[in-house]
Biopython code that builds the backbone (N, CA, C, O; Angstrom):
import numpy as np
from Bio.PDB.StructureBuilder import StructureBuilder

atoms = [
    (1, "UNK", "N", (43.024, 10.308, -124.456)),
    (1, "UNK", "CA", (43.286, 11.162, -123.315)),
    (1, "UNK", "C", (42.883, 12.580, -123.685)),
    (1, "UNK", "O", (43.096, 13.051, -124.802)),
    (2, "UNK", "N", (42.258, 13.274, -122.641)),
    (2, "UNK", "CA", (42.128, 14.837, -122.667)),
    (2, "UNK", "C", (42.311, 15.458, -121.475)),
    (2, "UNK", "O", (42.267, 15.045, -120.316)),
    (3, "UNK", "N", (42.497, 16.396, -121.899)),
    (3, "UNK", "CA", (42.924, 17.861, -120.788)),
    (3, "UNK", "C", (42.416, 18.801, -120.776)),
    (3, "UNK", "O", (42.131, 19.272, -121.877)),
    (4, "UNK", "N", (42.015, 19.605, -119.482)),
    (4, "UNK", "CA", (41.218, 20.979, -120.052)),
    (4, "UNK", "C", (42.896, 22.204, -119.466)),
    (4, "UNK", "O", (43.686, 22.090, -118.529)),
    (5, "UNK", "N", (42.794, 23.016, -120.348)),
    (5, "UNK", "CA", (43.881, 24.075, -119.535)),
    (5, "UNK", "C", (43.436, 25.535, -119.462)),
    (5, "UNK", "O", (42.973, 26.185, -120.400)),
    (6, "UNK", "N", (43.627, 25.920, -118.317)),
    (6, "UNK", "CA", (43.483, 26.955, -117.751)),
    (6, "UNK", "C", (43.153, 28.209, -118.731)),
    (6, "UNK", "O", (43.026, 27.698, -119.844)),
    (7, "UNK", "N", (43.000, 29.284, -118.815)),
    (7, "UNK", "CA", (43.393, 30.300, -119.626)),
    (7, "UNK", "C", (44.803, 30.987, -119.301)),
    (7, "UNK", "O", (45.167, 31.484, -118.234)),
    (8, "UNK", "N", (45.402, 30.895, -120.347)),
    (8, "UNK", "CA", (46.934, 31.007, -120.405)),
    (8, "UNK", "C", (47.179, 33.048, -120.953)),
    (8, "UNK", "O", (46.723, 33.602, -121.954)),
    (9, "UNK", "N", (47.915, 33.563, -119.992)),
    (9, "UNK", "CA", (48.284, 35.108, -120.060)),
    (9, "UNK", "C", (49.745, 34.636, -120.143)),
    (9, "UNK", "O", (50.058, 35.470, -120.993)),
    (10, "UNK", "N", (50.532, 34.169, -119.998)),
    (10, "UNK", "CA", (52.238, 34.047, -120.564)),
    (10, "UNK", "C", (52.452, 33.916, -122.142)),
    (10, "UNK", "O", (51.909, 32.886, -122.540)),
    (11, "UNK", "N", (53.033, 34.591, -123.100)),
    (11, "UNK", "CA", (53.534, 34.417, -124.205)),
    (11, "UNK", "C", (53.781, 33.021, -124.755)),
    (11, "UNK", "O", (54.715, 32.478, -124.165)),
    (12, "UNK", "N", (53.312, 32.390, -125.559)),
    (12, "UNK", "CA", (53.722, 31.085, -125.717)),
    (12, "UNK", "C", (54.389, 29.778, -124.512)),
    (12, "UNK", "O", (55.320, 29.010, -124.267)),
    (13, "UNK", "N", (53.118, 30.270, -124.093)),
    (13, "UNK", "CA", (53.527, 28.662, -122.787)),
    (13, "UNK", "C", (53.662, 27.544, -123.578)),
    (13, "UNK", "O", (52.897, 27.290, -124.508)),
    (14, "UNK", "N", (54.615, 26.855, -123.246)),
    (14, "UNK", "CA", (54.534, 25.424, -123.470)),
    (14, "UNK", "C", (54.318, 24.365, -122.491)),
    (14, "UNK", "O", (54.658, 24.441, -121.310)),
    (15, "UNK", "N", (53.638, 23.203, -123.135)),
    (15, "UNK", "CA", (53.379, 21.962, -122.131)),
    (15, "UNK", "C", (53.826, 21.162, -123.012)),
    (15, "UNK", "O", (53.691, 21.247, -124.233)),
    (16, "UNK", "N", (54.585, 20.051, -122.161)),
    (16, "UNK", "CA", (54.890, 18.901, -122.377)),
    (16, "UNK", "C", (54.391, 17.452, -122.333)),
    (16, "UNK", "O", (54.994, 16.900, -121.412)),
    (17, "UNK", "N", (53.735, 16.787, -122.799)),
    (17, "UNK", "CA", (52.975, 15.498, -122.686)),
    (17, "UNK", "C", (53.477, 14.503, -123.247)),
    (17, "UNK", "O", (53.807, 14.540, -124.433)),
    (18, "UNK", "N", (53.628, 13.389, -122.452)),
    (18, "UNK", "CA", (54.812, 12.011, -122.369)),
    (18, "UNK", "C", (53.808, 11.354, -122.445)),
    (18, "UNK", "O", (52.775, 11.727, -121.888)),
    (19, "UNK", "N", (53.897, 9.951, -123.323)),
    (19, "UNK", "CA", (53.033, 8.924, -123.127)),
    (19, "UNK", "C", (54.147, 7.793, -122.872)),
    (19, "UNK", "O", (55.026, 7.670, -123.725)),
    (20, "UNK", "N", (54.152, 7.111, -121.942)),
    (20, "UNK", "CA", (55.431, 6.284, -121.745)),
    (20, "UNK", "C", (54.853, 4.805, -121.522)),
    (20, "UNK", "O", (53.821, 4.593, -120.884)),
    (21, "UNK", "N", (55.573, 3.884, -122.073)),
    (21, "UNK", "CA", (55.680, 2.024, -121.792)),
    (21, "UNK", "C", (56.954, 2.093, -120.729)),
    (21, "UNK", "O", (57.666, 3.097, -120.714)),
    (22, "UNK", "N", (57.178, 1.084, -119.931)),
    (22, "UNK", "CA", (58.098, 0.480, -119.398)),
    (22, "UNK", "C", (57.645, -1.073, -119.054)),
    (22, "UNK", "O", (56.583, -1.470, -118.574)),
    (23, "UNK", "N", (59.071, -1.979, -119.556)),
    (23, "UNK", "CA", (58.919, -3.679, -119.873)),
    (23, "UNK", "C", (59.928, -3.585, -119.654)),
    (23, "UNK", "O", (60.624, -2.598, -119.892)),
    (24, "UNK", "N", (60.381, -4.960, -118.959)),
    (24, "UNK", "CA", (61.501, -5.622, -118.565)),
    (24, "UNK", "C", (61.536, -6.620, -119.401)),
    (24, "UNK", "O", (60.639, -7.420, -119.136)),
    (25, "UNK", "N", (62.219, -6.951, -120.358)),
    (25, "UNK", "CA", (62.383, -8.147, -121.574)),
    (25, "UNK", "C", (63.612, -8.804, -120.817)),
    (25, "UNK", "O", (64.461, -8.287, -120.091)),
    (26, "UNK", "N", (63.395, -10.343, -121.298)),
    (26, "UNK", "CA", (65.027, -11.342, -121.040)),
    (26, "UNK", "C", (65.804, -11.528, -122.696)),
    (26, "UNK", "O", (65.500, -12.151, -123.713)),
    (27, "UNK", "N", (67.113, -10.484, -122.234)),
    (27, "UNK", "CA", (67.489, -11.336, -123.207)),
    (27, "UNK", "C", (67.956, -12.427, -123.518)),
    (27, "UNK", "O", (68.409, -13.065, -122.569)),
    (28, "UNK", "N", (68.033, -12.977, -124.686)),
    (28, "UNK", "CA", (68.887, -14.946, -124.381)),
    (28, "UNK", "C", (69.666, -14.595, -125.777)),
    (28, "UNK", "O", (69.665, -13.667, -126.585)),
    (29, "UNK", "N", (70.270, -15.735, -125.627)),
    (29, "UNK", "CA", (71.729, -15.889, -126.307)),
    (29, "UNK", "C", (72.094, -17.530, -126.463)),
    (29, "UNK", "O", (72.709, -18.239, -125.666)),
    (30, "UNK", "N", (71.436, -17.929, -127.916)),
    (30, "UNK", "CA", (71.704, -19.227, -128.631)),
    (30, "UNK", "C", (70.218, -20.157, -127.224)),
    (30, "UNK", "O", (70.186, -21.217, -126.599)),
    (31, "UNK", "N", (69.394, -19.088, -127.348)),
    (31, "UNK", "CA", (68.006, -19.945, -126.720)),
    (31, "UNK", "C", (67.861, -19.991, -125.075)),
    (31, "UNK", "O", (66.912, -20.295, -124.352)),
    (32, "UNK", "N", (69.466, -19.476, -124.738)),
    (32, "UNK", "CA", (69.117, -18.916, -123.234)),
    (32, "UNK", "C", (69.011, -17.947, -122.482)),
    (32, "UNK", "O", (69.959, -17.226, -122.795)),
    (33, "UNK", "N", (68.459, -17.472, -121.687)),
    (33, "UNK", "CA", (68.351, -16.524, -120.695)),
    (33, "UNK", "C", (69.746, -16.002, -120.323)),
    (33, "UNK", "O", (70.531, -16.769, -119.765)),
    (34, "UNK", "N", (70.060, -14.857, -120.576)),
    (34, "UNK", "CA", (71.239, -14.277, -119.993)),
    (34, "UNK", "C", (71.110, -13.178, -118.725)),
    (34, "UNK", "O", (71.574, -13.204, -117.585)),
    (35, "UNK", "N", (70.183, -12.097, -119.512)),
    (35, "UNK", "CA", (69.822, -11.061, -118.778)),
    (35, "UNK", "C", (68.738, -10.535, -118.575)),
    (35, "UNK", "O", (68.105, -10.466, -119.628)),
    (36, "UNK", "N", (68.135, -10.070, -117.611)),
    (36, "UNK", "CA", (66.867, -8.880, -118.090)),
    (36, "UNK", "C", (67.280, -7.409, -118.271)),
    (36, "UNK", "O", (68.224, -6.951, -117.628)),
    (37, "UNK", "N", (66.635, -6.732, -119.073)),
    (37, "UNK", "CA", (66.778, -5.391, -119.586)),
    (37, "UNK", "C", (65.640, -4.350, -119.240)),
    (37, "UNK", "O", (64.500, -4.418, -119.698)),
    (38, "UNK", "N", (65.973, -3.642, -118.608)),
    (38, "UNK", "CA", (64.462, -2.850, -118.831)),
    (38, "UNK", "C", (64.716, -1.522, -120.215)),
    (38, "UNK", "O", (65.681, -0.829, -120.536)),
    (39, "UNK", "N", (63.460, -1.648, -120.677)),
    (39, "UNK", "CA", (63.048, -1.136, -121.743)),
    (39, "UNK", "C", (62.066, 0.263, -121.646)),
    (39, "UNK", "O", (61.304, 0.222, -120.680)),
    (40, "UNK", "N", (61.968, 1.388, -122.418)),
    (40, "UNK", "CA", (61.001, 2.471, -122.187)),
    (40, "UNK", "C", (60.383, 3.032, -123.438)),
    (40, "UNK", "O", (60.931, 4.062, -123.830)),
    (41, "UNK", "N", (59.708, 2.743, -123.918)),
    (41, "UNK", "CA", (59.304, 3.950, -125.018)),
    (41, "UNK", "C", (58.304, 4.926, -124.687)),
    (41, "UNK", "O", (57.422, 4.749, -123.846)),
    (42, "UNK", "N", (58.483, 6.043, -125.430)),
    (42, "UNK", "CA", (57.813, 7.293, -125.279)),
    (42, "UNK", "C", (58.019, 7.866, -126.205)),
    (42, "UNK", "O", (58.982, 7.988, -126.962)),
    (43, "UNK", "N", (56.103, 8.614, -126.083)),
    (43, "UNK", "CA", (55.910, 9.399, -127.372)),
    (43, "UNK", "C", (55.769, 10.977, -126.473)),
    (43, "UNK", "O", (55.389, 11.171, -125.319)),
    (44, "UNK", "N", (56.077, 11.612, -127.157)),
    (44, "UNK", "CA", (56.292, 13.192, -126.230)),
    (44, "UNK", "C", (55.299, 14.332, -127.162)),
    (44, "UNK", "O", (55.164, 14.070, -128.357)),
    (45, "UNK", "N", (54.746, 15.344, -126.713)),
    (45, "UNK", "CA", (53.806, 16.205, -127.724)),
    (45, "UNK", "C", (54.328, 17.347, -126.878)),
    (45, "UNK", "O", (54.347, 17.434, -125.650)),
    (46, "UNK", "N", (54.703, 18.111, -127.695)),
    (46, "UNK", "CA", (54.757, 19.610, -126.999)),
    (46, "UNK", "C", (53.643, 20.562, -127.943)),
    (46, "UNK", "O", (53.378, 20.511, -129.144)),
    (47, "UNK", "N", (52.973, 21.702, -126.516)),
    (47, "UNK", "CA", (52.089, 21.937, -127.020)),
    (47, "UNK", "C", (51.835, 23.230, -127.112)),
    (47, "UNK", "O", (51.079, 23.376, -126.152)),
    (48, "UNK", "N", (51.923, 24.076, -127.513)),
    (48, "UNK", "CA", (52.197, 25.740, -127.368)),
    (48, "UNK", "C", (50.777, 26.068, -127.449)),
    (48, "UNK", "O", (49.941, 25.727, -128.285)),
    (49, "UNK", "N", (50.676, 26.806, -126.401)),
    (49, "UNK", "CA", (49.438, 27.464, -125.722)),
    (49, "UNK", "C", (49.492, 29.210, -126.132)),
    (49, "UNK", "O", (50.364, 30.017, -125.809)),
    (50, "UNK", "N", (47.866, 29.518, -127.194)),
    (50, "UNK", "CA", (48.230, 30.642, -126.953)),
    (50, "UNK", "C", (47.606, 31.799, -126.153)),
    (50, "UNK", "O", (46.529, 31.693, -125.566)),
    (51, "UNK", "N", (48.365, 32.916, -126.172)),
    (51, "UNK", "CA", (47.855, 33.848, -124.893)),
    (51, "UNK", "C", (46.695, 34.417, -125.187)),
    (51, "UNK", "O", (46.449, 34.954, -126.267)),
    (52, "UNK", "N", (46.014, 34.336, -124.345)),
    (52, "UNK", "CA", (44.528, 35.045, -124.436)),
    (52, "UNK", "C", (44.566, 36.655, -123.960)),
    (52, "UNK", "O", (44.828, 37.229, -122.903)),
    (53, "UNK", "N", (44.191, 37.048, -125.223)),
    (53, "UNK", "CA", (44.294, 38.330, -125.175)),
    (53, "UNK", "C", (43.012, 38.715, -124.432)),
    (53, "UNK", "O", (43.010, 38.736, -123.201)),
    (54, "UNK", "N", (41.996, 39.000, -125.095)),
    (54, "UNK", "CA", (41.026, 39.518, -124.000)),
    (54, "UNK", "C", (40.203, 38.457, -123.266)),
    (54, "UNK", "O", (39.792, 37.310, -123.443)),
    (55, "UNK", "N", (40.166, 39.680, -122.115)),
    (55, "UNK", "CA", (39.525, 38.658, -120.484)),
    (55, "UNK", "C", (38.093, 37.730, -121.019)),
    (55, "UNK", "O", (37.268, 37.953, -121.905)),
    (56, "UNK", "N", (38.238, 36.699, -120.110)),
    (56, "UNK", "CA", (37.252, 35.756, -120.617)),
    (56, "UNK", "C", (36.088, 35.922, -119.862)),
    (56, "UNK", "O", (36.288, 36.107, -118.662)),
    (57, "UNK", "N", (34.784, 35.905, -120.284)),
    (57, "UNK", "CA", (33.332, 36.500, -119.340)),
    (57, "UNK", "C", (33.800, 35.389, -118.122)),
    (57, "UNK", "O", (33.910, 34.191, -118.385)),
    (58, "UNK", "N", (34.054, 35.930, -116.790)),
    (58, "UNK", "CA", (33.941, 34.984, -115.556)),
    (58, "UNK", "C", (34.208, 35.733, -114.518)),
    (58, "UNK", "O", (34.479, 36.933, -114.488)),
    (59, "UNK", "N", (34.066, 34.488, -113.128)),
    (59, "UNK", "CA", (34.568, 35.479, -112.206)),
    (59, "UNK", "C", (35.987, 34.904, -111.353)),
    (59, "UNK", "O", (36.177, 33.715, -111.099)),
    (60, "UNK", "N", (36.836, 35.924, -111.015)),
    (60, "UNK", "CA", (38.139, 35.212, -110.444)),
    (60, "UNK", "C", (37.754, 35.632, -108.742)),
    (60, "UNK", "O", (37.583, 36.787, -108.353)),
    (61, "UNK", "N", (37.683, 34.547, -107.981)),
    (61, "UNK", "CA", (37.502, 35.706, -106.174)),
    (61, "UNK", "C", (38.522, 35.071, -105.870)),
    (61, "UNK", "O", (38.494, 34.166, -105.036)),
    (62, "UNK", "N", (39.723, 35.485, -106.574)),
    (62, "UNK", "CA", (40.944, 35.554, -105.573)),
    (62, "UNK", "C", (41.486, 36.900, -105.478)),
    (62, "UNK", "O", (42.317, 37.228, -104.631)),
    (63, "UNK", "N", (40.922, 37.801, -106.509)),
    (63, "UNK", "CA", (41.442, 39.502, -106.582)),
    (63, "UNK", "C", (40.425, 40.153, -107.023)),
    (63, "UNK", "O", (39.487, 39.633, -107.627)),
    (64, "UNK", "N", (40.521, 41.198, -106.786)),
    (64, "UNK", "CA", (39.343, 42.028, -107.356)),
    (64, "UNK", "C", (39.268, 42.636, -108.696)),
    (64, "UNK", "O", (38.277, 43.007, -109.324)),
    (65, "UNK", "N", (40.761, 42.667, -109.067)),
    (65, "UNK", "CA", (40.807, 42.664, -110.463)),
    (65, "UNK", "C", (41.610, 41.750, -111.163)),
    (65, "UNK", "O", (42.840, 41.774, -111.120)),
    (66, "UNK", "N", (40.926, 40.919, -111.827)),
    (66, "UNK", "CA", (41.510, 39.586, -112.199)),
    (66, "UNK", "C", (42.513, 40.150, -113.958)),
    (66, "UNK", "O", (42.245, 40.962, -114.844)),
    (67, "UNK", "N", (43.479, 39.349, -113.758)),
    (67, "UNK", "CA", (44.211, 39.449, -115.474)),
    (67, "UNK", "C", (43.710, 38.708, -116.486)),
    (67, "UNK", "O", (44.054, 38.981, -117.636)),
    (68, "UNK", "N", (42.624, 37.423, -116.175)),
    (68, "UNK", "CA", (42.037, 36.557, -116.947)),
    (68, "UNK", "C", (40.496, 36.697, -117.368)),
    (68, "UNK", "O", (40.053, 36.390, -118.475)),
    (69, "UNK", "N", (39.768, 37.204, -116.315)),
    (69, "UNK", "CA", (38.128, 37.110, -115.953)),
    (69, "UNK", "C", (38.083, 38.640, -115.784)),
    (69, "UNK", "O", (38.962, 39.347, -115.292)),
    (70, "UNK", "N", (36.605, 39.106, -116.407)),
    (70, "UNK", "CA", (36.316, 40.002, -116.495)),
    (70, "UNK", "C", (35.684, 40.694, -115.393)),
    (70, "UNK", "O", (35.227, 41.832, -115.496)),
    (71, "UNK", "N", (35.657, 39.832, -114.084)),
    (71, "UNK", "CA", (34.784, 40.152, -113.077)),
    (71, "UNK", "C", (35.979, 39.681, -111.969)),
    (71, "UNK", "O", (36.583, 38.609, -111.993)),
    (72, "UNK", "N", (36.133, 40.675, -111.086)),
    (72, "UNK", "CA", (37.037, 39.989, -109.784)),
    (72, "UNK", "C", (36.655, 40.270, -108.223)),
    (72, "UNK", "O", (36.341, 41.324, -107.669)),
    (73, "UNK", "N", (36.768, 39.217, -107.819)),
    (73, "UNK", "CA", (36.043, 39.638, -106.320)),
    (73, "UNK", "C", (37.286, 39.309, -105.318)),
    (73, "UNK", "O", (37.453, 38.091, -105.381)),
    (74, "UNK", "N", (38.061, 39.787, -104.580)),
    (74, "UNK", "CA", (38.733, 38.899, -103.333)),
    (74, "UNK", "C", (37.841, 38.325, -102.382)),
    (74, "UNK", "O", (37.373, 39.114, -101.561)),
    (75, "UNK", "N", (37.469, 37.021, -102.299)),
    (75, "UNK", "CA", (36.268, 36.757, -101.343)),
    (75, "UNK", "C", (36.766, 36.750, -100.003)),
    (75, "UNK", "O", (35.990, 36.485, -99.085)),
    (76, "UNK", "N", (38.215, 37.064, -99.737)),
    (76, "UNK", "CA", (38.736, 36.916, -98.203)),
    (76, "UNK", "C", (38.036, 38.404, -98.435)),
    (76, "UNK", "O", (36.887, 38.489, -98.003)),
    (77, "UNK", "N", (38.465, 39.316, -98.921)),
    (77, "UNK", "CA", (37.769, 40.447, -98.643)),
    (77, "UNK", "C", (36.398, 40.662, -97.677)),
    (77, "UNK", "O", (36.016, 41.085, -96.585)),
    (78, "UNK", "N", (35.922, 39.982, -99.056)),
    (78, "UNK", "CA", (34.051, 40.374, -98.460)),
    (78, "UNK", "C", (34.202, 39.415, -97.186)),
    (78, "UNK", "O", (33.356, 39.634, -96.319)),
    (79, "UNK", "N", (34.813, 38.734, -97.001)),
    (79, "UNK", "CA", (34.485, 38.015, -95.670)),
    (79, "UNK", "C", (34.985, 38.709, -94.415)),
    (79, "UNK", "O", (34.271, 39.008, -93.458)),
    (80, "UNK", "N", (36.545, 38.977, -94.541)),
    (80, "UNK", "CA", (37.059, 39.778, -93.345)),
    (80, "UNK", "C", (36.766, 40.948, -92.740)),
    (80, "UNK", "O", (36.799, 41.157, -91.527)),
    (81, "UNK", "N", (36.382, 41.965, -93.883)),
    (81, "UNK", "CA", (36.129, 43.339, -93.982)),
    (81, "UNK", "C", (34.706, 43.877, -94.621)),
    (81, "UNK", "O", (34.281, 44.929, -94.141)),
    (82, "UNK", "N", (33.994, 43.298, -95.579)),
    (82, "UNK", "CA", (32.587, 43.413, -95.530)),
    (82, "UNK", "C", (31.917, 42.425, -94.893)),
    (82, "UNK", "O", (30.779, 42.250, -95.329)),
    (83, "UNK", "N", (32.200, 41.837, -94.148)),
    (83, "UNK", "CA", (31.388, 40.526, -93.287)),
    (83, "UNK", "C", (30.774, 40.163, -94.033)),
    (83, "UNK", "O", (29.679, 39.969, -93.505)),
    (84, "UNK", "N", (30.724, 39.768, -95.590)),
    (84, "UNK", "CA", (29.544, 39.056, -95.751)),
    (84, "UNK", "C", (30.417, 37.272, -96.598)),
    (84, "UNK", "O", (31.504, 37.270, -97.175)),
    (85, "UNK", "N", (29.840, 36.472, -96.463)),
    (85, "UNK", "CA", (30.066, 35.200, -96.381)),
    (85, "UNK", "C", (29.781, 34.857, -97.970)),
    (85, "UNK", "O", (30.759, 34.464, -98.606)),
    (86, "UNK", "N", (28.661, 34.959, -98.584)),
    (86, "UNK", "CA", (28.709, 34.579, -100.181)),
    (86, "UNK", "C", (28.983, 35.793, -101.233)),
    (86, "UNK", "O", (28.736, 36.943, -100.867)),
    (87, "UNK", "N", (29.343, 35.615, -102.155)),
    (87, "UNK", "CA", (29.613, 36.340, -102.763)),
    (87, "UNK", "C", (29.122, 36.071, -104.307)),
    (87, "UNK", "O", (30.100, 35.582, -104.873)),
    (88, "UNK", "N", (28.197, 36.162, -105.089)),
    (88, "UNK", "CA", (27.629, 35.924, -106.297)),
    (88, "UNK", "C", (27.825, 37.086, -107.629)),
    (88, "UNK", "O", (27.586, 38.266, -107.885)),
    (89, "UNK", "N", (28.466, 35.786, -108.292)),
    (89, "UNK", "CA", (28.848, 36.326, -109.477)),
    (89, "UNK", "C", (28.367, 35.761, -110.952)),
    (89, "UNK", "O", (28.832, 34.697, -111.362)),
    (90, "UNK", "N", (27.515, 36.436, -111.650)),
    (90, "UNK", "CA", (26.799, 36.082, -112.866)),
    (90, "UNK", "C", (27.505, 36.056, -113.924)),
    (90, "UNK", "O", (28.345, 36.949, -114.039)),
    (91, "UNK", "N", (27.391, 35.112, -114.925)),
    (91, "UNK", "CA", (27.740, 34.908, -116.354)),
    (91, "UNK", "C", (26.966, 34.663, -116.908)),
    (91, "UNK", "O", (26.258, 33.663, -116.784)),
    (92, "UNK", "N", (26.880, 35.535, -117.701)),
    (92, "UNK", "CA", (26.322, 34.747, -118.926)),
    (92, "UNK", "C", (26.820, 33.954, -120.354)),
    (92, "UNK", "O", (27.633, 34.536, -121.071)),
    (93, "UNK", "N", (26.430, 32.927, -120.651)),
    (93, "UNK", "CA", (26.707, 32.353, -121.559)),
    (93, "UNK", "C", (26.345, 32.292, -122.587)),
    (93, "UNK", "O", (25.180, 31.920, -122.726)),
    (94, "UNK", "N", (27.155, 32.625, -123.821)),
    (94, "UNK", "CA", (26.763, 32.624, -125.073)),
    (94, "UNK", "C", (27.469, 31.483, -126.077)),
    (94, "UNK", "O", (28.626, 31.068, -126.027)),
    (95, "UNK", "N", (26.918, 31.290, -126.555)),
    (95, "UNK", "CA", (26.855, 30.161, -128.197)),
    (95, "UNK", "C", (28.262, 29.821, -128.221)),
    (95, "UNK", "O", (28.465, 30.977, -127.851)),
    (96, "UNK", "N", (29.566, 29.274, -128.316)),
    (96, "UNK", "CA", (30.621, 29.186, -128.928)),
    (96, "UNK", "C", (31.588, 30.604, -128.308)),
    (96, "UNK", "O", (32.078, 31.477, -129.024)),
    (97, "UNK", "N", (31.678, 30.525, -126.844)),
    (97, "UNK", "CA", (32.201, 31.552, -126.384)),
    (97, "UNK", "C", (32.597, 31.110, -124.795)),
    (97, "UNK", "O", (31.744, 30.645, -124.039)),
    (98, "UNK", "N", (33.926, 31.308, -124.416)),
    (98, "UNK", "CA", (34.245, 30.422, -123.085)),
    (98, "UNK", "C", (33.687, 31.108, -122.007)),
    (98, "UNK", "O", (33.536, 32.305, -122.250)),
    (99, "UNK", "N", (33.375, 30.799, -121.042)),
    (99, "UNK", "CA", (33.208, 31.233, -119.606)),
    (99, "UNK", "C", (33.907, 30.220, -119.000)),
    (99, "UNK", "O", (34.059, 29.069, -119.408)),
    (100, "UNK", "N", (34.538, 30.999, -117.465)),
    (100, "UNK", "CA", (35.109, 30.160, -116.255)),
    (100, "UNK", "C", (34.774, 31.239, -115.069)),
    (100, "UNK", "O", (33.990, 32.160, -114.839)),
    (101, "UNK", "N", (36.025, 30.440, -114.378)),
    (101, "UNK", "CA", (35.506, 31.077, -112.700)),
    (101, "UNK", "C", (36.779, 30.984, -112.265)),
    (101, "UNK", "O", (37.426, 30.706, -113.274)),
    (102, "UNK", "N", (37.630, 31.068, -111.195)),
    (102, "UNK", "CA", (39.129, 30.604, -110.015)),
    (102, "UNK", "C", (38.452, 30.654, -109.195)),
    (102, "UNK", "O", (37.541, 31.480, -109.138)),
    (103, "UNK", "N", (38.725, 29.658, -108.179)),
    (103, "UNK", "CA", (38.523, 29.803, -106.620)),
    (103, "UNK", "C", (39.519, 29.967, -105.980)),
    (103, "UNK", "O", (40.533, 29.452, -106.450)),
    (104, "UNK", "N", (39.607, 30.492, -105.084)),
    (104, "UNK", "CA", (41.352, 30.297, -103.883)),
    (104, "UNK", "C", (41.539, 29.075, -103.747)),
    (104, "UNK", "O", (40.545, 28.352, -103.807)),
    (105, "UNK", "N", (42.578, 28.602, -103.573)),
    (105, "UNK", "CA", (43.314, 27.380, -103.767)),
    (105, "UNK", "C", (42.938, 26.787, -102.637)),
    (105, "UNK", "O", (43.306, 25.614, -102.702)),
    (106, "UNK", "N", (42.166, 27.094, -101.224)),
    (106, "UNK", "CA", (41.720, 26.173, -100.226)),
    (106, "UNK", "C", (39.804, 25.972, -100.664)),
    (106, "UNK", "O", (38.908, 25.616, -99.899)),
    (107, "UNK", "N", (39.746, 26.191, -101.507)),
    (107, "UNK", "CA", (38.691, 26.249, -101.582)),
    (107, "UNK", "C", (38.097, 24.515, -102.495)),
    (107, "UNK", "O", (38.904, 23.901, -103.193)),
    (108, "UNK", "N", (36.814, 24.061, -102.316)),
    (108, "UNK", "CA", (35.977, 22.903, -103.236)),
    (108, "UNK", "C", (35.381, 23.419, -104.244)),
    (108, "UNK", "O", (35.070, 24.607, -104.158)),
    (109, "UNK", "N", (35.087, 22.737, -105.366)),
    (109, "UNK", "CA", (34.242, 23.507, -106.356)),
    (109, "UNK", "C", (33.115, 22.344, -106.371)),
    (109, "UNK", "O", (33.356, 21.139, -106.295)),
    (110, "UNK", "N", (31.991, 22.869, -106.470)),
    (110, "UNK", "CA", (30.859, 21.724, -106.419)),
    (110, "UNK", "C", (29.733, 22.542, -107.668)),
    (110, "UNK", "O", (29.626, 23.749, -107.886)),
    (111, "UNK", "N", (29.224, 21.743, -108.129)),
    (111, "UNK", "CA", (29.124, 20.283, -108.164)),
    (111, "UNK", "C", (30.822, 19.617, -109.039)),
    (111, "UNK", "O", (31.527, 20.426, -109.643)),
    (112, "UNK", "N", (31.117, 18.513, -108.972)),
    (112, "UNK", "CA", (32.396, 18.443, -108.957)),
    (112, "UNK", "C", (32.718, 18.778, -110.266)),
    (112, "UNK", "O", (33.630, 19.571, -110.498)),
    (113, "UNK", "N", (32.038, 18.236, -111.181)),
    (113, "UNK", "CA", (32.206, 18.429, -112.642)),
    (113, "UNK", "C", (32.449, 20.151, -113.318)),
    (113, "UNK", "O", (33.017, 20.425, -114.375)),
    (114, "UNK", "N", (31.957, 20.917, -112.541)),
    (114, "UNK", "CA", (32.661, 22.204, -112.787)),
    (114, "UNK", "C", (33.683, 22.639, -113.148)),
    (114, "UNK", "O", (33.850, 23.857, -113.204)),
]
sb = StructureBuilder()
sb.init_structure("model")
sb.init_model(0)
sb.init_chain("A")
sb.init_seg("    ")
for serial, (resi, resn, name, xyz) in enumerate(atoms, 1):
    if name == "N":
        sb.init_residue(resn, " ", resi, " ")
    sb.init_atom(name, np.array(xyz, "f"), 0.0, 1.0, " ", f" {name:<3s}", serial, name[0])
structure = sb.get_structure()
């Protein structure tokens, strides 16, 4: 299993990750069936996330000045009040160095794998 996580600005976030079984076993008693039991095991990982100090090359268009990304656009902005509809924002990418992006939460990200 993998996960990608966000870029984290809170002091030692933690996440929690459960890997869980659930089985219903019969027990018996001298070769017979008495009861069923349900059963659970779980393995648990806690995972302390740390805070990213400086902004990561990207762009956030949910604010214009983002706490994560070095570039911020409100795109309701440019839409309501500069009328304009796209809004393009460049990164560049270097060798062993993260880039991202946020969209507003009604928004698709395509191609999906993004």
């Amino acid at each position: 299993v993998s996960f990608r996580v966000p870029p984290n600005i809170i002091p030692k976030q933690e996440i929690y990750c459960i890997c869980e079984h659930n089985d219903i076993i019969k027990v018996k008693r001298n070769g017979e069936h008495i009861y069923t039991k349900e059963i659970s095991n779980k393995g648990i990982v806690k995972i302390v996330l740390p805070t990213v100090i400086n902004k990561i090359d990207g762009c956030d268009f949910t604010k214009n000045n983002s706490n994560v990304f070095t570039k911020g656009y409100d795109i309701d902005f440019f839409k309501n009040v500069e009328n304009i509809d796209d809004v393009i924002c460049k990164v560049q990418a270097q060798e062993n160095k993260l880039i991202g992006f946020k969209c507003p939460l009604d928004f698709i990200v395509e191609p999906e794998e993004c």
